[in-house]
N, C-alpha and C positions, 0 to 999 in steps of 0.2 A: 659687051662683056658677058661672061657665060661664072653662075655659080652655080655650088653644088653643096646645097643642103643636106645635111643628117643629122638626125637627132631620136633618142634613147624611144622608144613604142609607149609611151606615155604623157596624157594630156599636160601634164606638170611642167614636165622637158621639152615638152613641143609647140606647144598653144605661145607662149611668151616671145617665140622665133619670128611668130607670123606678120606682125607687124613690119619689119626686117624684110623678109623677102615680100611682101606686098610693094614694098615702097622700092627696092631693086627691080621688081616688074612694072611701077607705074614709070621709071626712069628709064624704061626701054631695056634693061637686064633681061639674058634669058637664065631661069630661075629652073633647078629638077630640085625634086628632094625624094630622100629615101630613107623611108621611117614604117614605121606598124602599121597593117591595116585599117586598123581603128582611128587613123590619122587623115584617111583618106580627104575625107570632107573638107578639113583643118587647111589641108596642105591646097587643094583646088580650088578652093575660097578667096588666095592670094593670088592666083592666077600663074602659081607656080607647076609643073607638070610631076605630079607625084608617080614615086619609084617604089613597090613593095619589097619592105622585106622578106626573107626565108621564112616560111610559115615557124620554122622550128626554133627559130631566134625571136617570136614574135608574140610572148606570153600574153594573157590577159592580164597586165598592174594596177589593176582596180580590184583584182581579186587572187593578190597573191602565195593565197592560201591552197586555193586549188589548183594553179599554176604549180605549184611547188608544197604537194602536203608538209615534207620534212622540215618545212622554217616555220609550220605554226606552232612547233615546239618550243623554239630557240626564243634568247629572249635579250635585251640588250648587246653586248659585245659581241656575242658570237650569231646572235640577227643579222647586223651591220655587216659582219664579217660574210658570212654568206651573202648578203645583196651584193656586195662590192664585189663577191666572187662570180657567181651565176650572174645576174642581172648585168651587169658590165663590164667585167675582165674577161670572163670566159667567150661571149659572141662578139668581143674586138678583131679578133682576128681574123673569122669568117667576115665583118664589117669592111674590114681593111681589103680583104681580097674583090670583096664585090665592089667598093668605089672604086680600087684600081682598074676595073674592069669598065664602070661606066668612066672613067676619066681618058678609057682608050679609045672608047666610044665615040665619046664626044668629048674634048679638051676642057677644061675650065679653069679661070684665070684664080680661082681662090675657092676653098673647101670649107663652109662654115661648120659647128657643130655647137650644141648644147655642154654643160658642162661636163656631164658623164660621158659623151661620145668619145671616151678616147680612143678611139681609132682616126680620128681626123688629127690629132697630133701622128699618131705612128703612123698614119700615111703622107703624111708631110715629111717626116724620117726619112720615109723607103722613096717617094718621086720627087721631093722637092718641091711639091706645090707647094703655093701660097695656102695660110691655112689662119681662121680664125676660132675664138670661141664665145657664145653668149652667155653670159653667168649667170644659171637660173638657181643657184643655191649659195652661201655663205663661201667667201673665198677661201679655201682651201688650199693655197698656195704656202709652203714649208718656210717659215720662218721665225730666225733667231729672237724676233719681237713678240710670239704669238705661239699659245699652245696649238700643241698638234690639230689637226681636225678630228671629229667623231667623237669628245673627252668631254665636250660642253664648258669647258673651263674657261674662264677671262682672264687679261694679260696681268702678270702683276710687273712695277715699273724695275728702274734698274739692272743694276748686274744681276742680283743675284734672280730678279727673275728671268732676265735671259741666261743664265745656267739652269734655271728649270727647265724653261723652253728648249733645251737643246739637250738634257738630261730625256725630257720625255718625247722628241723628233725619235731621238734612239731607241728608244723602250721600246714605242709603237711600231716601229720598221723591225727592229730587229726579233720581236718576243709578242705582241698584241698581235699583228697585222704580217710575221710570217710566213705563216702559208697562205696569203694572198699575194706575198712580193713573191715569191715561189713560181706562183700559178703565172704573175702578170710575165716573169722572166722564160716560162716555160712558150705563153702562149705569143712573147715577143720572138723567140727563138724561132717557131714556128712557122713567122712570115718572113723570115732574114732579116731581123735587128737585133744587135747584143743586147745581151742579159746586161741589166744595172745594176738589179738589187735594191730599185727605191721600193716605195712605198706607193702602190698607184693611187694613190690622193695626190700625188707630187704631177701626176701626168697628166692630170686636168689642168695644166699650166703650160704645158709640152704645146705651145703655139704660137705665133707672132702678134697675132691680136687680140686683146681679152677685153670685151666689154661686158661690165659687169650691171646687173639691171639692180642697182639700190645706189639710193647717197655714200658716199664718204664716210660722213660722220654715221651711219650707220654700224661702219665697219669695225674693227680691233685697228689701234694704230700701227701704221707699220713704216719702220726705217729703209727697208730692204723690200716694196714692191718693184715690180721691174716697170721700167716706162711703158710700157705696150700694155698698160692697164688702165682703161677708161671707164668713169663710174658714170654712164648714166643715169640711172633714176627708173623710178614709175612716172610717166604721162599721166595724170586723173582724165583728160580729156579725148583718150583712146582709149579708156578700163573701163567701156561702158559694162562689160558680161559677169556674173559672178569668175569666169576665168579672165586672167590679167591680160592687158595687151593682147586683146584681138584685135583684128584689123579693121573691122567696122563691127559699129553697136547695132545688140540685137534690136530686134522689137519686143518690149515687153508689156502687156495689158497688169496693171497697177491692183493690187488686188483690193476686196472691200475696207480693208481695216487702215489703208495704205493713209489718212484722216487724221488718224491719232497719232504718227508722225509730228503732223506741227501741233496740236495740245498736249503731248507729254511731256515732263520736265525734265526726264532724262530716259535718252534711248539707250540702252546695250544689245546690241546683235552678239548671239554666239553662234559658233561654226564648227565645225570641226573636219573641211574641206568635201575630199571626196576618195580619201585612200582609208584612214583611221578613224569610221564612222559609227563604230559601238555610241549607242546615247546615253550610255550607262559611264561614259570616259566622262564627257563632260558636258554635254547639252541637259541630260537628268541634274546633276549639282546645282549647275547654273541657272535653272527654271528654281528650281526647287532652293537655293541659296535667296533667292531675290523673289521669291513669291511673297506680294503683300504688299512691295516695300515701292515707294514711289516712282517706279520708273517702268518703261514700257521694255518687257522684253520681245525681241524677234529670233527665234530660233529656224535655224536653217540648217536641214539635214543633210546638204548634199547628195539628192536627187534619189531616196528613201520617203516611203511616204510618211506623212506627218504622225500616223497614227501610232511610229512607235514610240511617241513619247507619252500614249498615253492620254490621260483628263490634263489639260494646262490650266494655270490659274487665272482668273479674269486680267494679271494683268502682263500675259501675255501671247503672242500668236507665231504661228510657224508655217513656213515654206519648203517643200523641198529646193526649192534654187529660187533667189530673187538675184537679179545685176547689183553687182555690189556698188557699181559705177553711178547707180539711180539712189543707193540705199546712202551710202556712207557720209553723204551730205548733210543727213539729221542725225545721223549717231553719232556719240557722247564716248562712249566706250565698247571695244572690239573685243572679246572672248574666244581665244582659239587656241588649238592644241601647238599652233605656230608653223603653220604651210609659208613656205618663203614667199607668194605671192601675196598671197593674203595679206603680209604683214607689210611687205611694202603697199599693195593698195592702201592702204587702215592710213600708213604714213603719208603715202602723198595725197591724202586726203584732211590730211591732219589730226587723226583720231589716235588716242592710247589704247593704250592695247593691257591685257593683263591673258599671260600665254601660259600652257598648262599640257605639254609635249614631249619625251623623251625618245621618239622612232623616229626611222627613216633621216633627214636634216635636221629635226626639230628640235634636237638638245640645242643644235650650233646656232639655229636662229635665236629659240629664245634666251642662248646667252647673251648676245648681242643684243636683245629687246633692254634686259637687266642694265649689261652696263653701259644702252647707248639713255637708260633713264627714260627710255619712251613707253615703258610699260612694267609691268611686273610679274616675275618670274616665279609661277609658282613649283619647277623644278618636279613635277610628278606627272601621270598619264591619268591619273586619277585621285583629281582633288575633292576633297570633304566639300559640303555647301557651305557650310560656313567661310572654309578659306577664298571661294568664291566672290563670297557675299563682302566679306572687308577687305581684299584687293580690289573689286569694284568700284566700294565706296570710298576707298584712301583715293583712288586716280581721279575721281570726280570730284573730291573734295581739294585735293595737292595740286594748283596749278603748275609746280612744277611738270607736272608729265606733260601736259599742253605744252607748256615751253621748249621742252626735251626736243617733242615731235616737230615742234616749228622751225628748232635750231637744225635737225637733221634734215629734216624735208629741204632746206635751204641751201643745202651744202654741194647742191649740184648745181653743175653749171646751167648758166639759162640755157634758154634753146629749148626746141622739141627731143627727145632724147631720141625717135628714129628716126627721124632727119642725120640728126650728128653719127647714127651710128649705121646709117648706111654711107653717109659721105666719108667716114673711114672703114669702110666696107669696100668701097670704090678705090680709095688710096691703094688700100692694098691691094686690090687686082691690077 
């Protein structure tokens, strides 16, 4: 059986796939993927035959400021509204033309893609192929149960919150998000598909199979998901690397301090991934909230060296990257700006969280953190130390949050989650 891989020029959107096709090449699949060059490694690692993008659809998203000066202006809404424009609506259609092009090539029985890839729905549109999606961010699928995505808001029950729900589906398509249905109907026209006029949030759903990489009980509840939505989870026993779901664990030599691990009485790692890595958002607070105070902090810059945070206080140490997959076994509490993987690692790990994010997904996960009760929301980019320091110590002290993360951690079904999600990977082809 023959797949055909794609997924968005970014470690976030792409690293979390590889599992997936690893496990289609050790089953005898033949695997291409066509994604950023920066992917290269990532993608021939699984033994899948990687396909480069357009250099020109192929930004550097670790440094989306130089990539694009005009968004380091921009700031909440009209950010979002831009990434969703440039970043993914606008190179779908170039996208769409090039896989039609490798599927003439060589045929493939099913088109996988990352969430943002929507060009693997609208190329399922235009040929018919079989077409999947793996859900590396908070579902975003339009329903009457669940505020719009991008809003960070949580469901409220009953009727009259589903009149809100459906009051603000409209606001955001019709007056927020605009001139991005505009653009997604200009650049659909473009490849020969009619114009809709949704909301391309809604087209990241535009597919037959959605496996989505978190629990259930994670999620907003919903009356109206469509069946061809399967929640697998985080594996802890695949997440060896600080990035999720690689397909083998690294090697990592343990560094000196790695000791105080088991004599601390309480560890907190904070993070703040590898996209949103000012130390001044949140690794400065979080040192600086809990300096003194009995617990061992681990700061982790995301592959920046240590030195910009400066003098740390004795009772804490910092890494540019350590495996989260080696770390999270002694930590007590997670500190992050709220990277979707991250937070699932934290969870199937069983660790709470206390999340502190409003870019790129981060509003929509850590509203989900709030009211799936696995952690606490501190709803800003840049919290005070003090509000650090007593979200900290309420999650440590409240076993509820422990509980929260056990009851959500639990909510997927057993099983290896890429085993199940290549064996309906195969269905579908």
């Amino acid at each position: 059986m023959e797949f055909l891989f794609t997924t968005v020029p970014e470690t976030g959107h792409s690293v979390p796939l590889a599992p997936f096709a690893a496990e289609l090449v050790r089953r005898g699949h033949g695997v291409r993927w066509y994604t950023g060059s920066r992917l290269k490694d990532v993608v021939e690692e699984t033994g899948a035959e990687f396909l480069a993008m357009p250099a020109e659809w192929d930004p550097d998203q670790s440094d989306l400021s130089a990539a694009f000066p005009e968004r380091a202006k921009l700031t909440g809404l009209a950010q979002g509204r831009f990434d969703i424009e440039h970043l993914f609506v606008r190179p779908s259609g170039a996208h769409v033309e090039a896989l039609a092009e490798l599927l003439r090539e060589r045929p493939a029985q099913a088109v996988v893609g990352d969430t943002w890839s929507l060009a693997v729905g609208w190329l399922g549109e235009r040929t018919g192929v079989a077409t999947a999606t793996i859900g590396v961010n908070p579902l975003m699928f339009p329903s009457s149960d669940a505020p719009p995505a991008g809003l960070g808001m949580t469901p409220l029950k009953g009727s009259l919150g589903r009149l809100r729900n459906r009051i603000l589906n409209f606001v955001v398509r019709r007056f927020a998000l605009a001139s991005s249905v505009r653009l997604t109907d200009d650049v659909r026209a473009g490849i020969g598909l009619p114009r809709a006029g949704r909301n391309p949030l809604a087209y990241t759903a535009n597919t037959q199979l959605y496996l989505q990489l978190s629990p259930p009980g994670f999620e907003f509840p919903r009356g109206d998901l469509p069946d061809f939505v399967h929640f697998l989870g985080y594996p802890p026993s695949r997440s060896q690397s600080a990035e999720p779901l690689l397909s083998e664990p690294q090697p990592y030599e343990r560094p000196a301090w790695w000791h105080r691990l088991e004599s601390a009485r309480w560890v907190v790692l904070v993070t703040q991934g590898t996209i949103a890595t000012d130390p001044k958002s949140l690794l400065h607070p979080t040192i600086e909230g809990l300096a003194g105070r009995d617990v061992l902090i681990v700061a982790v810059t995301g592959g920046a060296a240590t030195e910009v945070l400066g003098p740390l206080p004795a009772n804490a140490v910092a890494e540019p990257f350590i495996p989260f997959g080696e770390l999270l076994p002694h930590v007590d509490v997670m500190v992050t700006n709220g990277g979707f993987g991250g937070v699932q690692l934290a969870i199937a790990h069983g660790v709470p969280l206390v999340v502190a994010g409003t870019t790129e997904d981060k509003k929509e996960v850590n509203a989900r953190v709030g009211y799936a009760r696995v952690g606490i929301d501190l709803k800003t980019d840049t919290p005070s130390p003090e509000a650090v320091a007593s979200a900290v110590e309420k999650v440590l002290i409240e076993p509820d949050y422990r509980k929260a993360v056990a009851r959500v951690r639990g909510s997927t079904s057993p099983g290896d989650p890429v085993e199940r999600g290549a064996d309906l990977l195969e269905r579908l082809g």
